[in-house]
C-alpha positions as CSV (number, residue, x, y, z in Angstrom):
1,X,60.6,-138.8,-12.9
2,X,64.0,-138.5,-14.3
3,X,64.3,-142.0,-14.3
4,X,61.4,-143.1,-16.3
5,X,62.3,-139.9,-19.0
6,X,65.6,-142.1,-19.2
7,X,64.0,-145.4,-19.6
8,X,61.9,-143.9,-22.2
9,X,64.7,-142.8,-24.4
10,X,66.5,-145.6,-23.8
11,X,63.3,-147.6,-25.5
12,X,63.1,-144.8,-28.1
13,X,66.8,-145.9,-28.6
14,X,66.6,-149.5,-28.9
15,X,63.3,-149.3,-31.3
16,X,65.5,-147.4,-33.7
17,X,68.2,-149.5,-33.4
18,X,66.1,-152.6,-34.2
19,X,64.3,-150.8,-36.8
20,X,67.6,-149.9,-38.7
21,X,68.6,-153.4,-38.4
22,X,65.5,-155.1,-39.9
23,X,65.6,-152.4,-42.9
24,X,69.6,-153.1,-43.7
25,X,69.2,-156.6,-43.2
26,X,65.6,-156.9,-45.3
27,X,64.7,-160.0,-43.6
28,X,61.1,-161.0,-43.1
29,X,60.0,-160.5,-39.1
30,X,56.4,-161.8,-39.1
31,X,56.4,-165.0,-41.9
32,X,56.1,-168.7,-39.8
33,X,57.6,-171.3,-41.6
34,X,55.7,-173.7,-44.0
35,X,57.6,-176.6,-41.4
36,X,55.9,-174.9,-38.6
37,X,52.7,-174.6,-39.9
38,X,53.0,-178.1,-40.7
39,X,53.6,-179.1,-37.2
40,X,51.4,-177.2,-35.8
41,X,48.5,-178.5,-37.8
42,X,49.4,-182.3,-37.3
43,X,49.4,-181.4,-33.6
44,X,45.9,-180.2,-33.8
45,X,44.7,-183.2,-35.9
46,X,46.3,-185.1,-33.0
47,X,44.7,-183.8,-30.1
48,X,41.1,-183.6,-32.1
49,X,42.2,-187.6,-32.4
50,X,42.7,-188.0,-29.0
51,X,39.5,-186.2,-27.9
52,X,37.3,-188.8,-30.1
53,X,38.7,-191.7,-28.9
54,X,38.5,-190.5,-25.4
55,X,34.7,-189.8,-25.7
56,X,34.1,-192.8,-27.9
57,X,35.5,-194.6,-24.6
58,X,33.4,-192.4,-22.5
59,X,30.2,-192.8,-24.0
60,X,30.9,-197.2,-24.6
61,X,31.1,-197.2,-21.0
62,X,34.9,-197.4,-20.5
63,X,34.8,-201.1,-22.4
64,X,37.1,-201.0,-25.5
65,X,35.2,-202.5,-28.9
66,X,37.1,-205.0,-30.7
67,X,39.1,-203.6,-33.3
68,X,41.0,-205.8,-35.8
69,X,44.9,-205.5,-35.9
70,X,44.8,-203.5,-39.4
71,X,42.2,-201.0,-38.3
72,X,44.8,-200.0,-35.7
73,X,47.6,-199.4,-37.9
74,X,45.6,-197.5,-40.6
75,X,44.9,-194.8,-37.5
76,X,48.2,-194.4,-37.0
């Protein structure tokens, strides 16, 4: 019993102290980054990509259709 009263205060403790911290230091906690956001949208364009092309290859049988050379590069 004694012991979790003392782990208690010691989280009490450490939530003030962090508290403090943030409001001397005046520092957003809970904005992401514009460069994050970024990433984290190409990514999901990425793997929606992916998941096209693997059903197109799915549903054509597992045969590749001819693509020409500047088709390819305009995907990427």
């Amino acid at each position: 019993m004694s012991s979790l009263l003392l782990r208690t205060l010691e989280l009490t403790f450490y939530h003030l102290v962090i508290r403090f911290v943030d409001r001397l230091s005046r520092l957003p906690r809970s904005s992401v980054p514009p460069d994050v956001m970024r990433l984290y949208r190409e990514n999901l364009a990425l793997k929606v990509q992916v998941d096209a092309l693997a059903a197109e290859l799915i549903n054509s049988g597992g045969k590749k259709a001819h693509m020409s050379l500047r088709t390819r590069t305009a995907q990427v």
